[in-house]
C-alpha positions as CSV (number, residue, x, y, z in Angstrom):
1,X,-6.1,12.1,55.3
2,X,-5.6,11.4,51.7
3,X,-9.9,10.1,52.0
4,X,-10.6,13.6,53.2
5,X,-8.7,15.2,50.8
6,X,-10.9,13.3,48.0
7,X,-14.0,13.7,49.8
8,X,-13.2,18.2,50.4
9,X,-11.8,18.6,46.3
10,X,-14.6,16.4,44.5
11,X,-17.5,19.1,44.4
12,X,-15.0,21.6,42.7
13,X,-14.5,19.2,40.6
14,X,-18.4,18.7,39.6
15,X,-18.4,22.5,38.8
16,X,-16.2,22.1,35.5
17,X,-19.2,20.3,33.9
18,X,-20.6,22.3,30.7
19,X,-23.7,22.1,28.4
20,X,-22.3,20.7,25.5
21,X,-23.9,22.1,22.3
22,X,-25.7,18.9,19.5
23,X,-23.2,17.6,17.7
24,X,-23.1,19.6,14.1
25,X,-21.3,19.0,10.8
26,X,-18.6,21.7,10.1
27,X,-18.6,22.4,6.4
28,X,-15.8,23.8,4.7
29,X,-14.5,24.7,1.4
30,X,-10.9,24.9,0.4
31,X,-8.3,24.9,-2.9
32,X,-6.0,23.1,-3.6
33,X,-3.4,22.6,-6.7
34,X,-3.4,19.0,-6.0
35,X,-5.7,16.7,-4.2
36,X,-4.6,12.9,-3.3
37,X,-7.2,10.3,-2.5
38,X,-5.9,7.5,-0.5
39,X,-2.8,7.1,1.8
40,X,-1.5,4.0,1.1
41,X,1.4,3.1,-0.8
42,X,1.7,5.0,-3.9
43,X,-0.3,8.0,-2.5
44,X,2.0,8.0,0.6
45,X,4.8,9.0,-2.2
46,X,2.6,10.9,-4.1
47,X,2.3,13.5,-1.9
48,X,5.7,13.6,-0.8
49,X,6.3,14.2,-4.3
50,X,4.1,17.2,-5.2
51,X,4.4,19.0,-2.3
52,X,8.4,18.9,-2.6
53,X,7.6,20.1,-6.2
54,X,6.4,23.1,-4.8
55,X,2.6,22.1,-5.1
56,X,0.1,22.8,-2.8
57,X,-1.0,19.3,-1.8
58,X,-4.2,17.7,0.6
59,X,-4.0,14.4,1.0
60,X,-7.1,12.2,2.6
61,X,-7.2,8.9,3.9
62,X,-10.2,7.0,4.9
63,X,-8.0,5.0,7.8
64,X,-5.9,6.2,10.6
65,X,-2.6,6.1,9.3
66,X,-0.4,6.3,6.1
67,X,0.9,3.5,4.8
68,X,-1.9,0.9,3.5
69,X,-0.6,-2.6,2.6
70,X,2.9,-2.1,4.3
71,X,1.4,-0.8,7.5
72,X,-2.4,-1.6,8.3
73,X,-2.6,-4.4,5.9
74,X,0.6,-6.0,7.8
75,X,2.9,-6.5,4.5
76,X,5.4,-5.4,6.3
77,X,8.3,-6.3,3.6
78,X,7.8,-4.0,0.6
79,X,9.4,-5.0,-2.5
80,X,11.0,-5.5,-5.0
81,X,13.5,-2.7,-5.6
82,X,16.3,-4.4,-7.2
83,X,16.8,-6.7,-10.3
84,X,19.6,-8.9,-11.7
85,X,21.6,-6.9,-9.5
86,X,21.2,-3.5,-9.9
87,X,18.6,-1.4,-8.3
88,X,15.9,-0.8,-10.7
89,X,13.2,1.6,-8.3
90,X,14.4,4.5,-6.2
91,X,13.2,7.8,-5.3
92,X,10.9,8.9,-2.4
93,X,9.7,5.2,-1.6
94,X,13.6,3.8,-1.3
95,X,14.3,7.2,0.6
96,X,11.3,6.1,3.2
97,X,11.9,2.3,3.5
98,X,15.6,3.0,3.9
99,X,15.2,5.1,7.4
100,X,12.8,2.3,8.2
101,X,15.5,0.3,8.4
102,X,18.1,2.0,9.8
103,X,16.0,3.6,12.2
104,X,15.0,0.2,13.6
105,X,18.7,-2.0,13.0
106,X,17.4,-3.8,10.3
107,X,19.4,-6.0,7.5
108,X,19.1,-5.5,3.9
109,X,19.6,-8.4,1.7
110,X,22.3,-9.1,-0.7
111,X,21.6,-7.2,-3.7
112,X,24.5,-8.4,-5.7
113,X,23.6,-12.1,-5.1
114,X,21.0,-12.4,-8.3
115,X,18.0,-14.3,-8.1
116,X,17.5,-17.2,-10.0
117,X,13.8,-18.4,-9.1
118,X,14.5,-21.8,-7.7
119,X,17.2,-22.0,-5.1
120,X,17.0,-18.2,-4.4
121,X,13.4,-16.6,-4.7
122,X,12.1,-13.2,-5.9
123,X,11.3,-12.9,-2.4
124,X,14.8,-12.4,-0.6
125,X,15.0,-9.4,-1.9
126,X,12.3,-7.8,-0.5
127,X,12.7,-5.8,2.7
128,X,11.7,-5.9,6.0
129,X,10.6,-2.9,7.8
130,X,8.7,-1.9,11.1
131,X,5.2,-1.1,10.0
132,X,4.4,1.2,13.0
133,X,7.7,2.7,12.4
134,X,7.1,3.3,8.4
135,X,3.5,5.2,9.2
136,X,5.4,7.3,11.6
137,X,8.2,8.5,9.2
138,X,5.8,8.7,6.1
139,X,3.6,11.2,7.9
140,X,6.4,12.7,9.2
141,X,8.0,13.4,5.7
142,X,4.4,14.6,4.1
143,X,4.3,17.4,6.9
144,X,7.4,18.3,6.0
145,X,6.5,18.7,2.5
146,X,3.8,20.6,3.6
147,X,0.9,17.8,2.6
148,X,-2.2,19.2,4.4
149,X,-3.4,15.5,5.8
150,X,-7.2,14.5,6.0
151,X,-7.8,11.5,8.1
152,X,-11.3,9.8,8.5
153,X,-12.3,11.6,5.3
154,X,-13.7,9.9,2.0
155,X,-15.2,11.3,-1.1
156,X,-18.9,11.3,-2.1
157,X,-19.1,13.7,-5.3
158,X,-16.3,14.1,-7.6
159,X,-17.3,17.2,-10.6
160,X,-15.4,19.1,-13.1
161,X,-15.8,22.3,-14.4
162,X,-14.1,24.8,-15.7
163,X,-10.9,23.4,-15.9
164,X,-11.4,22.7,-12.0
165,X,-12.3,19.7,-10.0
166,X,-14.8,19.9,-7.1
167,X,-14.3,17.1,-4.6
168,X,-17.2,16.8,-1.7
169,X,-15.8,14.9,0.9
170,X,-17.1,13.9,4.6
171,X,-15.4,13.2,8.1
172,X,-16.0,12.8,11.5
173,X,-18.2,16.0,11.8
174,X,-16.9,17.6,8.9
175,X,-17.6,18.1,5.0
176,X,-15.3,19.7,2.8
177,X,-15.6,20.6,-0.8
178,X,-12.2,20.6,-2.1
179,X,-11.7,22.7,-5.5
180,X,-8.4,21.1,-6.8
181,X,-6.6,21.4,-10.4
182,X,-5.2,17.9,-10.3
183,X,-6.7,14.6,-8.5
184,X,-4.6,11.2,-8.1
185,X,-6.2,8.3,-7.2
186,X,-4.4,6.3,-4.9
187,X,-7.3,4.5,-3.1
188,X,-6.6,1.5,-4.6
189,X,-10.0,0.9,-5.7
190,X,-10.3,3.9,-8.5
191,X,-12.9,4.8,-6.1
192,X,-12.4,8.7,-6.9
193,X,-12.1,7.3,-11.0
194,X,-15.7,5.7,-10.4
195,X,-17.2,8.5,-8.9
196,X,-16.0,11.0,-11.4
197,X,-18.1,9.2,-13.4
198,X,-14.8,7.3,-16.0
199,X,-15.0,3.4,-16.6
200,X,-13.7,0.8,-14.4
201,X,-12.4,-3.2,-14.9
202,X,-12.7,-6.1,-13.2
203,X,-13.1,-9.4,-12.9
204,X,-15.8,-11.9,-12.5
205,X,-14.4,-13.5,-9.6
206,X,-12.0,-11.8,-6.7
207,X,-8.0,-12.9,-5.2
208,X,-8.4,-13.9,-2.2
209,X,-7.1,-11.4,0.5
210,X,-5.0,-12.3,3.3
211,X,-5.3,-11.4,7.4
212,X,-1.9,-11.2,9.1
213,X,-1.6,-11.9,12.2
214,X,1.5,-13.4,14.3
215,X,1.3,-16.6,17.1
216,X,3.6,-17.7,20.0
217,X,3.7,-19.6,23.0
218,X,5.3,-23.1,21.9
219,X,8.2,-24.2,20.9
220,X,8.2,-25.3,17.2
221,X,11.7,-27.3,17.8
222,X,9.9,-29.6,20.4
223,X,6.7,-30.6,18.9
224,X,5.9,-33.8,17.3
225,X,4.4,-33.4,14.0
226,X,3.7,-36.5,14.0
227,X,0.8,-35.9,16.5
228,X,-0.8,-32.9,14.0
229,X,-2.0,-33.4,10.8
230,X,0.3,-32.0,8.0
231,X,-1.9,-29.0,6.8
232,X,-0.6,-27.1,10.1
233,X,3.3,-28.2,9.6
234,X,3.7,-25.4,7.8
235,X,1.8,-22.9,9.3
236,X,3.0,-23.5,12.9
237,X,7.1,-23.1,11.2
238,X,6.3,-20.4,9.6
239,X,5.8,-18.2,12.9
240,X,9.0,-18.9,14.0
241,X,12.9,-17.7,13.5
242,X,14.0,-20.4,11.3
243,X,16.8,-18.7,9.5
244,X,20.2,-19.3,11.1
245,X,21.8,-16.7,8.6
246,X,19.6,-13.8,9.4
247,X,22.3,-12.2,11.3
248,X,24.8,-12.2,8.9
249,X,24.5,-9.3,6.2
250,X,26.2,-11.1,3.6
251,X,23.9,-13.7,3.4
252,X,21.0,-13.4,0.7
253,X,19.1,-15.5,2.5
254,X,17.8,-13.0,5.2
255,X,14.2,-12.5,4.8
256,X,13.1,-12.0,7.1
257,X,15.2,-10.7,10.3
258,X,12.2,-10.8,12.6
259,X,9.5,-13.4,13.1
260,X,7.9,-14.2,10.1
261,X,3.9,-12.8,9.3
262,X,1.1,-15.4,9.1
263,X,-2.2,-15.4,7.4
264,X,-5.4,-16.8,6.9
265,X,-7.2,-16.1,3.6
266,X,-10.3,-14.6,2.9
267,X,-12.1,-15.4,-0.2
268,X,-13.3,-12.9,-2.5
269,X,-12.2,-10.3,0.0
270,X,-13.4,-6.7,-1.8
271,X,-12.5,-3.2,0.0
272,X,-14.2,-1.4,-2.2
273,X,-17.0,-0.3,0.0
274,X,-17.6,0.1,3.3
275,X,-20.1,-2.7,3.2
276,X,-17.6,-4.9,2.0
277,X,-14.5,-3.8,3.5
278,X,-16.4,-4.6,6.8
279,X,-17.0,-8.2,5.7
280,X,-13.9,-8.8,4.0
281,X,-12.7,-7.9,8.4
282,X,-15.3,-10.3,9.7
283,X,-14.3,-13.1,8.1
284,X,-10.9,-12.7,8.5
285,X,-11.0,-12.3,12.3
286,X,-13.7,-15.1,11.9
287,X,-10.9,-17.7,10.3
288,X,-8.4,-16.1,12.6
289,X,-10.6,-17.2,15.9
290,X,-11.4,-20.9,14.9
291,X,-7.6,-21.3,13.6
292,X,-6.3,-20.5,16.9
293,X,-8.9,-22.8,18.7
294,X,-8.1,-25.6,16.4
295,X,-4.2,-25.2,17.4
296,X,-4.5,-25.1,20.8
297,X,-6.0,-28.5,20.8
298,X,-2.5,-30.2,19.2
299,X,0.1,-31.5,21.6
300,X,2.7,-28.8,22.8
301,X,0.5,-26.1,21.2
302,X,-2.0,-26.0,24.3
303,X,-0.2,-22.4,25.5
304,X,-0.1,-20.9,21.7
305,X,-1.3,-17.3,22.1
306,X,-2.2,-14.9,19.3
307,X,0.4,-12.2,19.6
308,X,-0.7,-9.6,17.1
309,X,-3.3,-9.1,14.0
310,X,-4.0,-6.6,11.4
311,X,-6.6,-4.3,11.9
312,X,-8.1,-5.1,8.8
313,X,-7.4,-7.4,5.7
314,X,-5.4,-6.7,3.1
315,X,-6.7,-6.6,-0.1
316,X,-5.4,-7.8,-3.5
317,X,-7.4,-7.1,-6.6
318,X,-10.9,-4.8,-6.9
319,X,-11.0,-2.5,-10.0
320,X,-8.7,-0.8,-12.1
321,X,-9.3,2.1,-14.9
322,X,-9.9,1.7,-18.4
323,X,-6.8,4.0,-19.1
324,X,-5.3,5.3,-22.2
325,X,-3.1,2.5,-22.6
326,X,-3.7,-1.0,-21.0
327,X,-0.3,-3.2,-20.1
328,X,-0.8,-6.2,-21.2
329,X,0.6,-10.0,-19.6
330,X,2.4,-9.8,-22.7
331,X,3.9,-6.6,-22.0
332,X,5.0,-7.4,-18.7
333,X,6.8,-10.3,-19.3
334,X,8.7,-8.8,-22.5
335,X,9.8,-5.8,-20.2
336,X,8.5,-3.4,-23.0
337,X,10.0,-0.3,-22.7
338,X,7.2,2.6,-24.1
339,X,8.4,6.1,-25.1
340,X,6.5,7.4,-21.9
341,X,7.7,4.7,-19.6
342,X,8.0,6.7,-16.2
343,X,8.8,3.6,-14.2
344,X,10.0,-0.1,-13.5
345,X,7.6,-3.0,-12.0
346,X,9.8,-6.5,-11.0
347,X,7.9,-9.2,-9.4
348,X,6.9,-12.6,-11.3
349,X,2.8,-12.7,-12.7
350,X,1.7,-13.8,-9.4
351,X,-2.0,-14.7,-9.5
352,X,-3.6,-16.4,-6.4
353,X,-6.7,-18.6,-7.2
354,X,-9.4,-18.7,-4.3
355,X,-7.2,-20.2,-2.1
356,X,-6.3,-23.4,-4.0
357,X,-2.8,-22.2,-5.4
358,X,-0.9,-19.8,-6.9
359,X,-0.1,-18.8,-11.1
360,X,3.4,-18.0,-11.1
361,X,5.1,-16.9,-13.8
362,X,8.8,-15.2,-13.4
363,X,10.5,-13.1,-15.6
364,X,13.3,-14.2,-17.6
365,X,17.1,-12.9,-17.0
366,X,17.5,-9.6,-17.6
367,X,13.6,-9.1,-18.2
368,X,12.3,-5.9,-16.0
369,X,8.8,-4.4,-16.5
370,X,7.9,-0.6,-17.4
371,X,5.1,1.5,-16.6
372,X,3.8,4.0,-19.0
373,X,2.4,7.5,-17.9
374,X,-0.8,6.5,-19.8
375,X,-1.4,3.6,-18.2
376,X,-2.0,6.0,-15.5
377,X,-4.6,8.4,-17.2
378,X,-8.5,7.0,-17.8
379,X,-9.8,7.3,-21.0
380,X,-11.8,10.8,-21.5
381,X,-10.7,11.9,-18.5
382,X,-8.5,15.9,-18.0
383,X,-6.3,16.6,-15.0
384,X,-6.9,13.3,-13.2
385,X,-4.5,10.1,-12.6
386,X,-4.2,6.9,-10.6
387,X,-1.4,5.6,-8.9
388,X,-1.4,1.9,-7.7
389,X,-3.0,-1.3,-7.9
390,X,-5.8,0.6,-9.6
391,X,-3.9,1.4,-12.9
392,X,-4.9,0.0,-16.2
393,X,-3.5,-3.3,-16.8
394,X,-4.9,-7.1,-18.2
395,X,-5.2,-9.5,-14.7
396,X,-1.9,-11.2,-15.3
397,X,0.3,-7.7,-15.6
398,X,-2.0,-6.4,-12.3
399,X,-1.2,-9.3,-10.3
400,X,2.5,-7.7,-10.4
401,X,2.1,-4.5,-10.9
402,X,0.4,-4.6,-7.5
403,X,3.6,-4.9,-5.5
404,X,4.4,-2.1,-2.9
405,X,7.9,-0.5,-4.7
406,X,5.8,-0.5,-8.2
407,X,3.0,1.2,-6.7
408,X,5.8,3.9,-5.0
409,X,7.4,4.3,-8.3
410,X,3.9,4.9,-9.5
411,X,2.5,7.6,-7.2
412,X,5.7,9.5,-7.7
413,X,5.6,9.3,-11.7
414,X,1.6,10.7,-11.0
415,X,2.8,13.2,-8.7
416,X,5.3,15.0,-11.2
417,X,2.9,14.4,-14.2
418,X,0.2,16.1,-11.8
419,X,2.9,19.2,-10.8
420,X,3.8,20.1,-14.6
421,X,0.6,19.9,-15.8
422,X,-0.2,22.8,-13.5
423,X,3.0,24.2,-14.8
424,X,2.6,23.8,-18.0
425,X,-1.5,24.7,-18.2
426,X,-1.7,20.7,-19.6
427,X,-3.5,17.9,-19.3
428,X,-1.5,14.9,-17.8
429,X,-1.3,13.6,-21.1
430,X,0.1,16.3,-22.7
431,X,2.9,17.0,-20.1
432,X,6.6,17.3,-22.1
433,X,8.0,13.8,-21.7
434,X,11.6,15.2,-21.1
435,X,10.5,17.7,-18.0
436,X,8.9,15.0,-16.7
437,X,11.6,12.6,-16.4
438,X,14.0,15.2,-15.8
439,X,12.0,16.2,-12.8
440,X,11.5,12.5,-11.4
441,X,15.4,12.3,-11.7
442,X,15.8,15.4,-9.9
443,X,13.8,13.8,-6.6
444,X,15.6,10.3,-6.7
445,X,13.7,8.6,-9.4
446,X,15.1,5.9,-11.5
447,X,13.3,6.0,-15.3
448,X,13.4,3.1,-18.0
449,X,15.5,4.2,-20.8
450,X,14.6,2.6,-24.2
């Protein structure tokens, strides 16, 4: 019966078929007050920011979800909030990391236990979230803000005029040219600085970038190392649970509560273009492929499986602005406060060399960073900002400044900047000092005082 049934419905079925019409690109034009390019870490909180400020806010993302390095680049452990005890970045990033974790049971670290950069690492205070969980809440939280969210969308022209920015933009069978007051560039790259025409910096040679993936299937416990060479001691440990205290939230040394991320690196790896943001993949899943085959040839590994991987690599270094201000190495390590320090930066210089090792450098006691609002600003440039790894800054101060709670404490600083500049009929620049950190206080914000 249920045959005949099939065979008696199907040619009702056949008769839903349409004509579809060619496929055409929708143009459309909109205004904004405040236009952010890039979803990732420091435009994620960006928007939050400017559209709780009462700012009409778009926000486009080249990608699929918000979140960038703590959620499709697989960095799942953004950090560092705290320093020599006391919480030192706050605001709308702590506000989104902290439902990550309770929404998902996690463990925060011991704050109070200090750091001392030999038997306890920077590193234990950074915290664990769910990455799928994190892109959930922060696109949650910029609806609710009201953020009009563009995925699949880049920009091609950036003008201005008249006081006004014009901001042509394509999709997935769309274009849009988006007239905006203010533009923050989160993208990581200063790709929106670069098209608009202002300055950019980098360096001769590129960090390597890193593509995370995670492996099971053997039992780290039982295998004799003896019978694999060295190189792939550490790499096979590090996949595992190896921390007896994780359970135990007094403990500082809890990082992480679930299984640990693995990587392989990938040299010069530059998202900067879609050219090489595409290679940058290849040979990361390239590296990924032959590592796995290599492992499964070593005794007790012949069941390892690949259990997850990024979707694409994440990236560490590609250009940054030529800004009104540059932070220097020299003013990281000092922890100069500047009369227009918005926010704080902690993590040690952290400079990774092709591969071969890592330049280390760790700030002394009681030593915490600051970020000025002009660091933010490019030379020449009216009503525009970056937020992020993009900001102006020597190699040495970027390698730290690139961390994910710097980058949140960045976006929000551009955000407000960005709101009372419309406010006040300003430039950026120009923006009163005291509204501004008076406002970033108001939403959570923790800001340097000299």
């Amino acid at each position: 019966m249920g045959a005949i049934s099939v065979g008696l419905t199907a040619p009702q079925l056949s008769k839903g078929e349409v004509l579809a019409a060619p496929y055409t690109i929708k143009k459309q034009k909109i205004e904004t007050d405040i236009l952010i390019i890039g979803g990732g870490t420091a435009g994620v909180v960006a928007a939050i920011q400017a559209g709780r400020a009462g700012a009409k806010t778009i926000l486009i993302e080249s990608g699929s979800q918000l979140g960038g390095t703590t959620t499709t680049g697989g960095v799942s452990f953004p950090g560092i909030f705290h320093a020599w005890g006391k919480q030192i970045i706050g605001g709308i990033g702590w506000e989104l990391v902290m439902e990550a974790v309770n929404l998902n049971d996690d463990i925060l670290p011991n704050f109070s236990i200090v750091p001392n950069n030999t038997t306890i690492r920077h590193w234990r205070h950074q915290v664990t979230v769910n990455g799928a969980l994190y892109a959930l809440l922060a696109e949650e939280k910029c609806t609710e803000a009201g953020v009009d969210i563009h995925f699949y969308e880049t920009p091609t022209e950036i003008t201005f005029n008249g006081g006004k920015w014009t901001v042509k933009t394509v999709g997935k069978g769309i274009t849009h040219e988006i007239i905006c007051d203010q533009i923050i560039d989160c993208s990581g790259n200063a790709a929106a600085a670069s098209i608009a025409g202002f300055p950019l910096l980098r360096e001769a040679d590129t960090q390597p970038g890193s593509f995370i993936f995670r492996i099971g299937g053997y039992d780290f416990d039982s295998l004799d190392l003896s019978k694999i060479p060295k190189e792939y001691h550490g790499r096979l440990r590090q996949n595992m649970l190896i921390n007896d205290e994780v359970k135990v939230e007094s403990s500082v040394n809890n990082f992480p509560p679930t299984v640990p991320y693995n990587y392989v690196y990938v040299h010069g790896a530059d998202s900067s273009t879609a050219a090489l943001h595409t290679q940058a993949n290849i040979e990361g899943r390239a590296s990924l492929l032959n590592l796995i085959r290599k492992l499964r040839t070593f005794p007790g590994c012949e069941k390892l499986r690949l259990m997850d991987a990024q979707t694409e690599t994440a990236v560490r270094e590609t250009y940054r602005i030529d800004g009104l201000y540059k932070i220097s190495h020299e003013d990281y390590v000092s922890g100069k406060v500047f009369p227009d320090s918005l926010s704080y930066s902690f993590y040690p210089i952290d400079l990774h060399r092709n591969g071969e090792s890592i330049y280390q450098e760790f700030l002394k006691e009681d030593v915490v960073a600051t970020i000025p609002l002009r660091a933010l600003i490019p030379k020449g440039s009216r009503n525009f900002l970056v937020a992020g790894r993009c900001l102006s800054s020597d190699r040495l101060a970027n390698s730290a400044l690139r961390v994910q709670a710097s980058c949140m404490g960045m976006g929000q600083a551009a955000a407000a900047a960005a709101v009372l500049a419309i406010k006040y009929q300003v430039t950026p620049a120009e923006v009163p000092l005291d509204a501004l950190k008076n406002l970033l206080r108001e939403h959570g914000g923790i800001v340097p005082e000299a």
